[in-house]
C-alpha positions in Angstrom: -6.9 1.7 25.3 -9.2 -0.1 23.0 -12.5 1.8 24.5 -11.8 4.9 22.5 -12.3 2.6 19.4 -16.0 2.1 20.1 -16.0 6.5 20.1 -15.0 6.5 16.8 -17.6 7.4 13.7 -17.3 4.1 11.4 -19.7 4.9 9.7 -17.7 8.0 8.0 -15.5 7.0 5.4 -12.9 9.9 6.7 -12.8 9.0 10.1 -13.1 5.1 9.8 -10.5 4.9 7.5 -7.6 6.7 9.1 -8.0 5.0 12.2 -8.2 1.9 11.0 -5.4 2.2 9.3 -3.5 3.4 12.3 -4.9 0.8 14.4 -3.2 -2.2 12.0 -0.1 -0.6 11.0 0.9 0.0 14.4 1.4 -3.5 15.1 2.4 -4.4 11.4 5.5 -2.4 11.6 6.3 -2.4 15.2 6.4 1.2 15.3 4.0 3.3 16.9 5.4 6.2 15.1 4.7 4.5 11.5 1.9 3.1 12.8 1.0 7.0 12.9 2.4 8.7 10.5 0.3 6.3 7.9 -2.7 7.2 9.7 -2.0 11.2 9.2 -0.9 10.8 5.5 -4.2 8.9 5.1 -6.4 11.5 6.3 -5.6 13.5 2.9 -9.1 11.0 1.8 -11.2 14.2 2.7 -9.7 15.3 -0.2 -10.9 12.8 -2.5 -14.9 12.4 -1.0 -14.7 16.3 -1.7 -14.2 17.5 2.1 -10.5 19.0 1.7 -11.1 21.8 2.9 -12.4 20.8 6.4 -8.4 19.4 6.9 -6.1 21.9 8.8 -3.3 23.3 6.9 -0.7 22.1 9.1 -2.4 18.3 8.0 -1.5 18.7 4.9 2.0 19.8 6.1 2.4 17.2 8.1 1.5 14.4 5.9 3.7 15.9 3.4 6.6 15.6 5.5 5.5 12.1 6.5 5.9 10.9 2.9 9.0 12.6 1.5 10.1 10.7 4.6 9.0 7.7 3.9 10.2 7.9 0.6 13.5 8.6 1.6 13.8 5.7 3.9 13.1 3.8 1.1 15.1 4.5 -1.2 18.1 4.1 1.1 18.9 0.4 0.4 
């Protein structure tokens, strides 16, 4: 599983980033599905180097969704 890590651009702030990300938190949380969803809501960076509009809509949508849920998990105490 870790060979498609040497495939990926680190050089590119937008692709290196998201991936890492997904790559630590899965095993942080214990939860391949967190693990993801913080990868997804952290590809909204193309936004901020100026490259938004190269994100699918359905990104955004996604990643959206992925942090009113997060936000609602944590405020359930």
């Amino acid at each position: 599983m870790m060979s498609a890590v040497a495939e990926i651009d680190w050089n590119d702030i937008c692709v290196a980033f998201p991936a890492f990300l997904t790559i630590v938190m899965i095993p942080l949380t214990f939860s391949i599905a967190n693990g993801l969803a913080c990868g997804i809501i952290s590809y909204i960076i193309h936004v901020a180097v100026g490259r938004g509009k190269q994100v699918p809509l359905a990104a955004y949508v996604l990643g959206l969704a992925l942090m009113v849920r997060f936000v609602y998990m944590g405020s359930r105490a």
